[in-house]
N, C-alpha and C positions, 0 to 999 in steps of 0.2 A: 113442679108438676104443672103441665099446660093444661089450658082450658076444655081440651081433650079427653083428659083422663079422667076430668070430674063428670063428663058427660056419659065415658063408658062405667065407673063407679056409679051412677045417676041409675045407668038401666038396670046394671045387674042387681041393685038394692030392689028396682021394681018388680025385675024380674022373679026373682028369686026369695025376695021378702028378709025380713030380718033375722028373723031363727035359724034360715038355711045357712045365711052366709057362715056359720064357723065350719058348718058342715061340709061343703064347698072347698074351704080354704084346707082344712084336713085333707080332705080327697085330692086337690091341686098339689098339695104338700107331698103326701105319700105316692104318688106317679111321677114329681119329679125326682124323691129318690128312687125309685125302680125303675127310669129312664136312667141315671146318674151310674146307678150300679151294674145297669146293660151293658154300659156305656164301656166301663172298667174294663166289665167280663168280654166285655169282645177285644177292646184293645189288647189284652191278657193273651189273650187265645191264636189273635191274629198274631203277635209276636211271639209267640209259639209256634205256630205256623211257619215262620219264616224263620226260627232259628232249626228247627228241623230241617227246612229245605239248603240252609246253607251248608247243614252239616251232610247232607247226601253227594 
């Protein structure tokens, strides 16, 4: 880990304070699974989509 990321971990602790951060890290959590599961559902869909259209 570069010296970087100790500097953006540095703010968000400021920022944000110490109690928030699990709160935070739950909310960051549960949007990348409902990003992840969008994610599926469309590729799902779009390839339904196209297996439709090859069958026309």
């Amino acid at each position: 880990m570069g010296p970087e990321w100790l500097v953006v971990i540095g703010v968000v602790v400021l920022l944000f304070g110490g109690s928030q951060l699990p709160k935070l890290a739950r909310s960051l959590g549960q949007a990348q699974n409902e990003f992840k599961k969008g994610m599926t559902e469309g590729a799902s869909a779009s390839d339904d989509a196209t297996e439709d259209e090859s069958a026309s």
